[in-house]
C-alpha positions as CSV (number, residue, x, y, z in Angstrom):
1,X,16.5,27.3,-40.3
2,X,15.1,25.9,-37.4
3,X,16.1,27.1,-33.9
4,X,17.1,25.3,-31.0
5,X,15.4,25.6,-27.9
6,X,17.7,25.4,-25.3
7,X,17.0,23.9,-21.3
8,X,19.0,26.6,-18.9
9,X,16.4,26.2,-16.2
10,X,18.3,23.6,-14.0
11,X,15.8,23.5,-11.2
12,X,12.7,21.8,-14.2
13,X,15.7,19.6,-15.0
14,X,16.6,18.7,-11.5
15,X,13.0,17.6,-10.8
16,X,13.2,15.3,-14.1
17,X,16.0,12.8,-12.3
18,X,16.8,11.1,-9.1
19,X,19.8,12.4,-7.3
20,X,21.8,9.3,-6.0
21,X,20.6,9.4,-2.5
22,X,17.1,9.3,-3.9
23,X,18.0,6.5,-5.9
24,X,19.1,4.5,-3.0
25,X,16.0,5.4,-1.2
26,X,13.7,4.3,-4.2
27,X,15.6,0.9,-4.5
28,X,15.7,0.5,-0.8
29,X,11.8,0.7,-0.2
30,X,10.9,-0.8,-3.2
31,X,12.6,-4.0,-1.8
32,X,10.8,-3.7,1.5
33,X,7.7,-3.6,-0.4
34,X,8.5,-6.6,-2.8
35,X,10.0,-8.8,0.7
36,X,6.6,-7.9,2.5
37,X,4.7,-8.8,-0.8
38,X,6.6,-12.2,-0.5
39,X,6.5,-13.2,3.4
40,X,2.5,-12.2,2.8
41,X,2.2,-14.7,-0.4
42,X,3.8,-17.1,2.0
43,X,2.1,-16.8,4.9
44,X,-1.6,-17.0,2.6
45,X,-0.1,-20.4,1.2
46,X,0.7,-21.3,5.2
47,X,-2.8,-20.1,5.8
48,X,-4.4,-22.5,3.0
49,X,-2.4,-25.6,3.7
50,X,-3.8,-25.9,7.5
51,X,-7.0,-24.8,6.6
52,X,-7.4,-27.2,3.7
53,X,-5.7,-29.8,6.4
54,X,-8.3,-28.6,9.2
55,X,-11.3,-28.2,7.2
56,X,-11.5,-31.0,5.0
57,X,-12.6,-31.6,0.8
58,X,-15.8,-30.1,1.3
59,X,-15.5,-27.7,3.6
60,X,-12.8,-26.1,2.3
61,X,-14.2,-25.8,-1.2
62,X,-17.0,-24.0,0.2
63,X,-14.5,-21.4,1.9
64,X,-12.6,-21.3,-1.4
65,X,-15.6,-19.8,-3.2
66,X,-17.5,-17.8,-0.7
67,X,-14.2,-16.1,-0.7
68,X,-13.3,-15.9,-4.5
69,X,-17.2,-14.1,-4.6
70,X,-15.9,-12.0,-1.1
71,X,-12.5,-10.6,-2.8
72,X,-14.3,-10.2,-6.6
73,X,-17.1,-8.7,-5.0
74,X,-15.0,-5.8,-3.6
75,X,-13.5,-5.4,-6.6
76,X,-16.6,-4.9,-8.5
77,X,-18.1,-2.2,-5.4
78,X,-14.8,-0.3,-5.2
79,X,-15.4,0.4,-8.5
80,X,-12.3,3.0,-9.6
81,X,-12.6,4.7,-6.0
82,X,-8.6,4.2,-5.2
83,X,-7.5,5.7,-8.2
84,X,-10.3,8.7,-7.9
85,X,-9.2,9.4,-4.4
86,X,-5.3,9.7,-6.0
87,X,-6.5,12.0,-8.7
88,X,-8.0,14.6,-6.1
89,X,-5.4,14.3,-3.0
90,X,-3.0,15.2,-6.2
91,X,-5.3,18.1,-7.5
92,X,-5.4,19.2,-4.2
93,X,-1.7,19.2,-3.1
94,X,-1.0,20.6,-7.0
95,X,-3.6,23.6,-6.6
96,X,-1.4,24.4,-3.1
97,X,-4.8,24.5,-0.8
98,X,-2.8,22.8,1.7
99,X,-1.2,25.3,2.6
100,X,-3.9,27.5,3.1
């Protein structure tokens, strides 16, 4: 016979799930960030329109590249750093030196 293993520690199982209010506070800033994310897109498109209007075929064109290289650039020179620096604020929060 196999034996069930039973969950009576309430405080592992209250970490597992949102309580309501949490809930509504997730939802809440996730939509701040997603309308942000949105009025941003827009204002780039805003941004491109005059600039293309302003700057001409040519010119423009030129901008468009130097800045594809500028943004993939960064990309390559970050290189993983973000998610690096995640990983060791969480080890250190999670090893409590903090609060030392």
């Amino acid at each position: 016979m196999q034996k069930l293993i039973r969950f009576n520690n309430t405080k592992i199982i209250n970490k597992l799930f949102f309580t309501v209010k949490q809930y509504h506070n997730f939802l809440s800033d996730l939509g701040i960030i997603i309308a942000g994310k949105i009025i941003g897109r827009g204002f780039d498109f805003l941004f491109g329109v005059i600039l293309a209007r302003k700057l001409g075929p040519e010119q423009f064109g030129i901008f468009t590249v130097l800045n594809t290289l500028l943004l993939f650039s960064g990309d390559i020179l970050r290189f993983g750093l973000n998610n690096s620096f995640l990983k060791m604020v969480s080890d250190y929060k999670r090893e409590g030196a903090h609060e030392k």
